[in-house]
Each structure stands twice: as C-alpha cells, then as structure tokens.
C-alpha positions, 0 to 999 in steps of 0.5 A: 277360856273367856275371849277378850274385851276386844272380841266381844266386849263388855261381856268378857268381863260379865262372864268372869264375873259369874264364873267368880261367882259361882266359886264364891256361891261354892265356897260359901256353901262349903263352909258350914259343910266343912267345918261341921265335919272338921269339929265333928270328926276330933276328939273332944279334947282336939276340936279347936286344933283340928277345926284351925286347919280350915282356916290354913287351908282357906290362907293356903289358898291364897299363898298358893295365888300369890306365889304364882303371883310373885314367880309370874311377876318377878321370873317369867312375864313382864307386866304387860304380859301379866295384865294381858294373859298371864293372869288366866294362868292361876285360873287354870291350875285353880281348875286342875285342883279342883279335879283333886278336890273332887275326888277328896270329896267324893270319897269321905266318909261320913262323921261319927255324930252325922251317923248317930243321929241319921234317922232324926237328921233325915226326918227334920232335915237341914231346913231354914224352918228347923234352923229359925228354932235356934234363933240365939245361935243364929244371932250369936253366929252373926255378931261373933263374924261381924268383926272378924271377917271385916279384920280378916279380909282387910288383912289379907284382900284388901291389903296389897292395894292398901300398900300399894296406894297408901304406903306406896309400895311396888306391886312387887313388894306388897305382893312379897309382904302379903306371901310372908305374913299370910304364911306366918298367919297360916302356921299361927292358926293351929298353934291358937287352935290348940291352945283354946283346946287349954283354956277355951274358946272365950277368951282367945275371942275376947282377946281379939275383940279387945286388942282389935278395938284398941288397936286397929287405928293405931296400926292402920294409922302407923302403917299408912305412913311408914315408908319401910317395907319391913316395917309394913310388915311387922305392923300387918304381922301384928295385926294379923296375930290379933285376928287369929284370935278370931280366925283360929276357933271361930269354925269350931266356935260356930259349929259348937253352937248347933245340933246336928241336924242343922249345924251345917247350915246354922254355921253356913248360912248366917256366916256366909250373908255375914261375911258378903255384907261387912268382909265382902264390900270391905275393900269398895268401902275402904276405897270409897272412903279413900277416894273422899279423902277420909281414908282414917273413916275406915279405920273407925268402921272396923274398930267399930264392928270388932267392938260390936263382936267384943260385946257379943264375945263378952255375952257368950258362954264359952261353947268348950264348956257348953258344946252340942258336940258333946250331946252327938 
C-alpha cells in the first residue's frame, strides 16, 4: 500500500523498510517461541524429527516467494512490469496468510513441559535476569549459530545475486536453481532430523563444522567460475547437504539446552543478534568484498566462522544424551 518514490520520494523506500522490519522483529521473536514448542510437544525419541519442520517451513517460505517469483517472471509480467508493481504481489499474499497464521496461533494449545512447571515458569518468569543464570548455554547458542547462519543465509539469500553477478546467470535461471536446491534442502531436513534422533545431535554438528571448513572455498571457488547452470546447481546442492548438518537439529539443539522457564527466550534472544550480525550482513559483506575486487576474501570469512562453531561443536556434550526436556 505504500505510494511510489515518485509521489512522495524517498519515503516510499523508508515505509517498506519498517514494514520489513517489523516482520524480521516478529520473525526473530518467534523463533525460540516456535521451536521450544516443536522439541516440547515430541516424544523424546522424536525431538530431532519433529524440531526439523521449522526449518521446512521457514525454506517453505521462501519456495513459496520464488514460485511466485518464477511464474511472475516467466508467465505473466515482463520485467518492467515486475520492478514496477508486480513485486508488491507477494507482499499481498504473504499479508492473506498471515491471517491463516492468526488463527493457527490463537488456537494452540499449550505443551505438556509448559503446563508442568506453570507455577515456577510464572514466578521466575522469561526475564533476562533468569536467563544470564545459564550463561554457558547462552555462550554455546551463540557460537553453535555463528556459522551456521552465516552458510545458510549465503546458500539461500544471497545466492540468486551471487549467480547472477558471478556466475552470470540470468535472473531467471538463478531464480529457477535456487526454487530446485531450496525445495531438495527442505525434504532433507526431516531425513538429518531423523536421524540424530539415532545417533545424536554432535556428530551431524560435527559433520558440518568439518566439511564446512574444508569445503567451503573449494565450492564457492569452483561455483565462481562455472558456466553451466547445471552445474551451478550441484555445487549449491552440495553445499547445501553440509549445512543441513546445521540446519536440520540446531532448533532442537538449542532448546535442549535451557529449563523451561527461560527456554524460549534462551533459544530466541542469543540466536536472534547472532543471526542479525553474521547471517544478516552476509550479503552487504559479500558485496563489499566484491566491489574491492577480493570476492575469495568471503570465501575465508565463512570457512573462518564455521571453523569458530567447529570448535564450539567439538566442546559441547551431545544435549540427546543431556536434554533439559527430559528433566520437564
């Protein structure tokens, strides 16, 4: 509903910017929200399965902006019709399921763990002050997100530029490679979830932090330079099947690691700064480093946050075996 730049300037772009705002400030919040009740409401034997579904529904979304996008693009506007106003339309719909959204979350029902410690959750309340009592799971939430954020949001945000400006593939095809691997990544996710529900959380993390570091440079390195599409999209598919390492169980991960009283915002706070600082300026990073004419810079930076979770992954107890949930 904004106007355009050319009725009242530069306020058209401010007004969407604090609308986007206000849905990342919601997003944010909701993450510790939803995936304490995800790992709160599975059995115990399920946790890593259940908790996964975040994670294909959070790629859900953006499949669901990129099929729009794709049958925008190839079926109904031309291009200046699309940077015009057709890129209001998934705005609208995003508003008509919100309202769907609404109603799911006015009509849940509380978990079985939130109910059992009620009295004690509303006397000590989710407060920063009860939090800071748990600062080594505050610390471990922070440095088990640091690379895993910053590989995801490269993977997935950033990536459509990455191949149009690097690789120098059409805006189409980028957006057609990103809708395939995003939608293989989403049904990977309850397949890794399942399985550290087998053999636990630490070494899919482990996994990860070891083929990240190893191989990041090589695949962005190898991508930078390809001139298939096809092959763009197996070296992305690969990249994308380590992250899930990550991806996958970190939800579950995190909330293993709290009691209940502060374990949505023990998940929500320290992931939520953590993603805005290193998944968040992954792009302008990635760009600033292009623009300088040192694009393989980025390349290391990630390598070097991965390796910085690696460390922390290799610290860590597996939380299967050392679950809060269990205690609730």
């Amino acid at each position: 509903m904004t106007p355009t730049y050319k009725t009242i300037g530069v306020l058209a772009p401010l007004l969407l910017l604090v609308a986007r705002l206000l849905q990342g400030l919601s997003v944010g919040g909701e993450y510790g929200v939803s995936a304490t009740y995800l790992s709160e409401m599975a059995t115990s034997e399920r946790r890593g399965f259940y908790s996964s579904f975040q994670y294909v529904t959070l790629i859900g979304g953006q499949l669901i902006a990129l099929g729009i996008q794709l049958i925008l693009q190839k079926l109904l506007l031309t291009e200046a019709q699309l940077e015009d106003w057709g890129w209001r339309i998934p705005f609208v719909i995003g508003a008509l399921l919100s309202v769907i959204a609404l109603y799911l979350r006015a009509n849940l029902h509380e978990t079985e763990a939130f109910e059992n410690k009620k009295d004690l959750n509303e006397k000590k309340k989710g407060s920063i002050k009860e939090l800071l009592k748990h600062p080594k799971a505050l610390l471990t939430v922070i440095g088990l997100t640091l690379g895993g954020t910053l590989a995801f949001y490269t993977y997935t945000t950033y990536m459509q530029k990455f191949l149009v400006n690097t690789v120098h593939l059409t805006k189409e095809e980028s957006t057609l490679i990103s809708f395939i691997s995003l939608f293989i990544f989403a049904c990977l996710q309850p397949v890794f979830g399942a399985l550290s529900d087998k053999i636990g959380r630490r070494p899919l993390l482990l996994g990860f932090g070891i083929l990240g570091t190893v191989c990041t440079y090589p695949l962005l390195n190898a991508l930078s330079t390809t001139t298939s599409m096809w092959g763009a999209f197996f070296l992305i598919m690969s990249a994308l099947i380590i992250v899930s390492g990550y991806t996958s169980i970190n939800a579950v991960v995190k909330a293993e690691l709290f009691p209940s009283e502060v374990r949505a915002l023990g998940v929500g706070l320290p992931y939520a700064l953590t993603v805005a600082i290193f998944g968040g300026t992954a792009e302008y990073i990635a760009l600033w480093f292009k623009q300088a004419n040192v694009e393989h810079y980025f390349y290391w930076y990630i390598t070097a946050c991965i390796f910085f979770s690696f460390v922390v992954y290799a610290g860590m107890k597996d939380t299967k075996k050392t679950s809060t949930l269990d205690k609730d």
